[in-house]
C-alpha positions in Angstrom: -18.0 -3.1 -13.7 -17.8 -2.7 -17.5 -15.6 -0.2 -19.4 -18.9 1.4 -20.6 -19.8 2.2 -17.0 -16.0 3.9 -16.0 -15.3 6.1 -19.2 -17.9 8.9 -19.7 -19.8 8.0 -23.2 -18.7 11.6 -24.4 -14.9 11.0 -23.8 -13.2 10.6 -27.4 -12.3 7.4 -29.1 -8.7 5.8 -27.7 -6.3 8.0 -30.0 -7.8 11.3 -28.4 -7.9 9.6 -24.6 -3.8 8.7 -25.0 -3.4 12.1 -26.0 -5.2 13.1 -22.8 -2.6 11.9 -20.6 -0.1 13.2 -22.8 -1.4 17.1 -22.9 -1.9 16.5 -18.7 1.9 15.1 -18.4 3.2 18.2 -20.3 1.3 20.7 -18.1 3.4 18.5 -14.8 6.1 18.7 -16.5 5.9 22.4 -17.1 5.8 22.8 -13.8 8.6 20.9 -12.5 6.7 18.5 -10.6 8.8 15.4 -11.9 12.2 16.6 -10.7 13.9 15.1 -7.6 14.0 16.6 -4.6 17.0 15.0 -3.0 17.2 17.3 0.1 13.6 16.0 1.6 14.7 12.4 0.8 18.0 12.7 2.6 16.2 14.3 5.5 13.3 12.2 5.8 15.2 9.1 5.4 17.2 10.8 8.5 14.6 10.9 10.7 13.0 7.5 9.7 16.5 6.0 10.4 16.5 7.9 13.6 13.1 7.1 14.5 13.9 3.3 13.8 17.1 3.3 16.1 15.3 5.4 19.0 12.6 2.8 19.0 15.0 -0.4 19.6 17.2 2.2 22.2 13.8 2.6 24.1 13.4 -1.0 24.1 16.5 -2.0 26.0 16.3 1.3 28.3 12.9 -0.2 28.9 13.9 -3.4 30.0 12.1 -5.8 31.8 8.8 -4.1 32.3 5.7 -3.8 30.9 5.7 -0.8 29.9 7.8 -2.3 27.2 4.0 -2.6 24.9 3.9 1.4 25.0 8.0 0.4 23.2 6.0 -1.7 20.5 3.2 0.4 19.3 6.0 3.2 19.0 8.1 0.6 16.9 5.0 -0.7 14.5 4.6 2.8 14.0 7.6 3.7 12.7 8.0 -0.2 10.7 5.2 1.1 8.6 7.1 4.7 8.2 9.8 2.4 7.0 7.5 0.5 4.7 6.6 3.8 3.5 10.2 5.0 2.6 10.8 1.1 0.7 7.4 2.2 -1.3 9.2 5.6 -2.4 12.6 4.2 -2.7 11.0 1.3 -5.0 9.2 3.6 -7.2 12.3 5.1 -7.9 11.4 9.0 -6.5 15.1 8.7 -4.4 17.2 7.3 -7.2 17.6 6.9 -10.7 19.4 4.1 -11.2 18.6 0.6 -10.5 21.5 -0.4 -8.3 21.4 1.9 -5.3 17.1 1.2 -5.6 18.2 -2.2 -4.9 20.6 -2.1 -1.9 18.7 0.5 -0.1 14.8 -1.3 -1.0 16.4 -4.7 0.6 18.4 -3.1 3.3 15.0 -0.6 4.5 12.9 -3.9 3.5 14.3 -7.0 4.2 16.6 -6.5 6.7 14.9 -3.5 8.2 11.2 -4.4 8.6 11.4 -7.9 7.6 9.4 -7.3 4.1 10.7 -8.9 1.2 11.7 -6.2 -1.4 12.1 -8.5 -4.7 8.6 -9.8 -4.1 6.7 -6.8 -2.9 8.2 -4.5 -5.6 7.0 -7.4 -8.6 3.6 -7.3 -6.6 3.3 -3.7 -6.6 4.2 -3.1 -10.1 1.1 -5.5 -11.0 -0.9 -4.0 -8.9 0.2 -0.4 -10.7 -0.3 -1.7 -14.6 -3.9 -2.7 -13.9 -5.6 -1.3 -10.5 -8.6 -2.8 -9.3 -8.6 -5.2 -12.3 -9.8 -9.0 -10.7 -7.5 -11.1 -13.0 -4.6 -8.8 -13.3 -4.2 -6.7 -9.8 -2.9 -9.0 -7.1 -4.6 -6.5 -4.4 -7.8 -7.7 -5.3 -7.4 -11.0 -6.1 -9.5 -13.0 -4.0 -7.9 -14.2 -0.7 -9.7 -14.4 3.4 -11.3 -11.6 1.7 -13.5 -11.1 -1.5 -13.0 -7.8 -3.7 -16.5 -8.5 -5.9 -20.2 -10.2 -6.0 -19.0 -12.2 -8.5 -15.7 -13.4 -6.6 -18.2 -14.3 -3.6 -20.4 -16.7 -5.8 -17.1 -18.5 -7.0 -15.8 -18.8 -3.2 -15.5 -21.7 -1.0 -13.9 -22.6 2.2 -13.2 -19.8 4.9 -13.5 -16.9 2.0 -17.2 -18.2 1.8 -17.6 -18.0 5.6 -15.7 -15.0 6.6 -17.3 -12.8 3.3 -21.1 -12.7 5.0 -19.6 -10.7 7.4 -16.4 -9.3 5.9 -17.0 -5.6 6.0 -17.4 -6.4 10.5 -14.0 -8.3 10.3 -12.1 -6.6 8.3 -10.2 -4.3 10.4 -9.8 -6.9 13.2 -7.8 -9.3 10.7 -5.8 -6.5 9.1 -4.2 -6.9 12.6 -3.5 -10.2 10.6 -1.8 -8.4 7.5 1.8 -7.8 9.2 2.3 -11.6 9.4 0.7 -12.0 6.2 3.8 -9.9 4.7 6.5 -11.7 6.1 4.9 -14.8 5.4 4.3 -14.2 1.7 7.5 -12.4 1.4 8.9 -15.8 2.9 6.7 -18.2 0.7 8.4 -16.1 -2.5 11.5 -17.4 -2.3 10.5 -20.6 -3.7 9.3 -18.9 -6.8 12.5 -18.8 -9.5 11.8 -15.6 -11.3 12.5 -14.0 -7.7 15.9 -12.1 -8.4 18.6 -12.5 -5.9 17.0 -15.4 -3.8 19.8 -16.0 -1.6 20.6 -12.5 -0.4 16.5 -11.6 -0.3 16.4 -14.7 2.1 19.5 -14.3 3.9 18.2 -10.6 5.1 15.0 -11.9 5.8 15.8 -14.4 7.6 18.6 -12.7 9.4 15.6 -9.6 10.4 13.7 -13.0 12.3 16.9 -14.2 14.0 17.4 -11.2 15.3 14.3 -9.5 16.0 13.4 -12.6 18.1 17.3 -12.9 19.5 16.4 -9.5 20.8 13.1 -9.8 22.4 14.2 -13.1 24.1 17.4 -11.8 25.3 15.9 -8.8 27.0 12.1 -9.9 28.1 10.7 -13.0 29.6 8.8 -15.7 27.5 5.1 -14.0 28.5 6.8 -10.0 27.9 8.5 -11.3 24.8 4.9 -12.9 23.1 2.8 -10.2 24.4 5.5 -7.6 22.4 5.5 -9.6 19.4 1.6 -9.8 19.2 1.1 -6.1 20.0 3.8 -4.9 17.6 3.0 -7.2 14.6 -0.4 -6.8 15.4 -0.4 -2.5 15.1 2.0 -2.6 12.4 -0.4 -4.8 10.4 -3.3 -2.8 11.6 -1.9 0.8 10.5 -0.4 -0.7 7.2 -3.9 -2.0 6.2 -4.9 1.7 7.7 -2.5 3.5 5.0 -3.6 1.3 1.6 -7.5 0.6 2.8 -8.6 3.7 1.4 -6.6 3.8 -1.7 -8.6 1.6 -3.7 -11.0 -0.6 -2.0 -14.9 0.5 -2.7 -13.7 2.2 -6.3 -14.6 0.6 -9.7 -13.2 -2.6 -10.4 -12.3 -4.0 -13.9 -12.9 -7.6 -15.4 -12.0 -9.5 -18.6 -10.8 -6.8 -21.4 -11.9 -3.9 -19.7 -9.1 -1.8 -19.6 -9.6 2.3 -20.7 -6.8 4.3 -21.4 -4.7 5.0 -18.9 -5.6 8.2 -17.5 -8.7 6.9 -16.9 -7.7 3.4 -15.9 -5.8 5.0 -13.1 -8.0 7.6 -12.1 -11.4 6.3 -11.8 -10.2 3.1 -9.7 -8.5 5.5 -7.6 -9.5 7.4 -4.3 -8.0 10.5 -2.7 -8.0 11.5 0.8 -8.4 15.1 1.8 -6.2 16.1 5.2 -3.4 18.6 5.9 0.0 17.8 6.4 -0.6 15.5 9.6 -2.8 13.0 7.0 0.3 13.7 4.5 2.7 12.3 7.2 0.5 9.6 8.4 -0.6 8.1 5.1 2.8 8.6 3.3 1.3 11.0 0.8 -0.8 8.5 -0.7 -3.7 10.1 0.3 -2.7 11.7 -3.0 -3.5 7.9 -5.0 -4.8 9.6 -7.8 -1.9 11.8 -8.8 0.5 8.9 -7.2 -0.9 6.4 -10.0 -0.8 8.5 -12.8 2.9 9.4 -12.6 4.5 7.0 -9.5 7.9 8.2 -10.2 7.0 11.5 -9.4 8.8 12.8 -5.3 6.0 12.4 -2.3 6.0 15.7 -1.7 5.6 17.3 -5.2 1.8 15.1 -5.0 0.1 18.0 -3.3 1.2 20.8 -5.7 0.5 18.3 -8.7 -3.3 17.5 -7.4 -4.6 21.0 -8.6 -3.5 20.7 -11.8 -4.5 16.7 -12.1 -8.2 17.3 -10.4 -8.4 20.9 -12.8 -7.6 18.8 -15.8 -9.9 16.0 -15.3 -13.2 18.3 -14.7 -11.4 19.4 -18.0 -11.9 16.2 -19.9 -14.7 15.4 -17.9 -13.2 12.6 -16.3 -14.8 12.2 -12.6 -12.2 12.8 -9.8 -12.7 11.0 -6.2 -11.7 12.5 -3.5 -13.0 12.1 0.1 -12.2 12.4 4.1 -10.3 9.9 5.8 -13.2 8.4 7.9 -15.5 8.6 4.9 -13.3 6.6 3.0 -13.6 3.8 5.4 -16.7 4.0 5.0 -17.3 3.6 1.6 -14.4 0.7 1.8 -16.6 -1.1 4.7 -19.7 -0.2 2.8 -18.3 -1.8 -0.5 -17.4 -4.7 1.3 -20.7 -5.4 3.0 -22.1 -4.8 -0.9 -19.9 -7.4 -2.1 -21.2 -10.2 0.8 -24.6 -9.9 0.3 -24.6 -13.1 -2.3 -23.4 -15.1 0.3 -26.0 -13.8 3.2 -28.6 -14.9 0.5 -27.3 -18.7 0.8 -27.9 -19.3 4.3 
């Protein structure tokens, strides 16, 4: 989609639309929506850190039995909780400085989950710069799946086969996505410009070694398999689950379209309307919108700033998504089945 098509024609020339986001990050300023909030970190970091020991304490109270799979939908669960603090902690909303970012992002990520830190946080920051752009976000870049008609017309191989029917598939292989992430995480390390190679891999690896030294010491071969695939498998699933409606089905960019960036982040983005159940589940990035525009900004201050980000857009008549949870599978699934149809055309 063209700039032309995502930037109202009325919106003033690129001077005034910088100055946009300027006026709307005094007004969050103003209200002390950027300030940290320490206390809900240390206590939700608490309770994931509980959570995350509880779920390996029920495993060996568990033992031998298979009841043990009840153990590892309970543990994806709270490995994507975890994912969800590493986000946070990444973006900087816990700490200021670098250093402690660091140790805790690898410690949470690496050793914690099994997610590589150095190369999700250089993937993530891409992804942030230019959302939904083909060439310059890496969440769209064409993969198993395709992200546009014009990425299914270049496609070959299994991209080509599995994009007829994408939008039926695509929650079956994000059971797929959890050992895509420690894959890629694992591939990384060969790259150079990853920081701190040795210790990302030595936690990585060391999260394997003993996630498996675990499951093998307390199950059987069959118990120990049928664990890994449910748990890897739901953890996947629900990760895909969180990020899914973020961005898929919204505008994407090509080439030099790039608008300002109020508008680059907004109109590629998608909210999700809940209560504090769809907060918990989704992270707070059901708030994506407000999340883009100023990522540093605490989880829980996202709500209170949403008012004053979807006010100010109808403002500046800048159109504001925001939809249900199921609807916004929808669209995503709808999107995807858009994007296939050059490829049903072939056959």
């Amino acid at each position: 989609m063209t700039t032309s098509a995502l930037v109202p024609q009325s919106a003033p020339r690129a001077r005034g639309r910088d100055g946009d986001y300027s006026r709307l990050l005094r007004r969050i300023s103003d209200a002390g929506l950027l300030q940290r909030r320490p206390r809900y970190y240390a206590i939700r970091l608490g309770l994931v850190a509980a959570a995350f020991v509880a779920s390996w304490a029920a495993f060996v109270l568990v033992g031998d039995s298979w009841w043990t799979l009840l153990v590892a939908v309970f543990m994806a669960v709270v490995g994507a909780q975890v994912a969800l603090v590493m986000h946070d902690v990444a973006h900087r909303q816990v700490f200021r400085l670098r250093r402690p970012t660091e140790i805790v992002g690898r410690v949470v990520g690496n050793a914690g989950i099994g997610l590589a830190y150095g190369w999700w946080q250089d993937k993530h920051t891409r992804h942030h710069a230019n959302p939904n752009h083909e060439e310059l976000d890496p969440d769209v870049a064409p993969d198993i799946l395709v992200w546009s008609q014009r990425q299914a017309r270049a496609s070959r191989g299994l991209p080509r086969l599995l994009g007829r029917a994408q939008a039926y598939l695509f929650f079956p292989l994000l059971m797929l996505e959890g050992l895509n992430l420690h894959l890629a995480g694992a591939r990384a390390l060969r790259d150079r410009s990853v920081k701190h190679r040795a210790l990302e891999g030595a936690l990585l690896f060391g999260h394997v070694i003993g996630y498996l030294a675990a499951l093998f010491a307390v199950l059987p071969a069959d118990k120990a398999l049928a664990f890994i695939a449910v748990h890897q498998a739901l953890f996947g699933l629900y990760m895909g689950c969180i990020f899914a409606p973020n961005h898929k089905g919204m505008p994407t960019l090509t080439g030099d379209d790039r608008p300002d960036f109020l508008r680059r982040q907004v109109l590629t983005s998608r909210n999700v309307r809940g209560g504090r159940l769809t907060d918990f589940a989704l992270g707070g990035l059901n708030y994506q919108i407000e999340h883009h525009l100023f990522p540093s900004m605490p989880t829980p201050n996202l709500r209170h700033a949403q008012v004053i980000v979807r006010d100010y857009c109808a403002e500046i008549g800048v159109p504001y998504h925001e939809t249900g949870l199921i609807a916004s599978y929808r669209e995503a699934l709808r999107h995807l089945h858009h994007v296939g149809a050059p490829l049903r055309a072939t056959r």
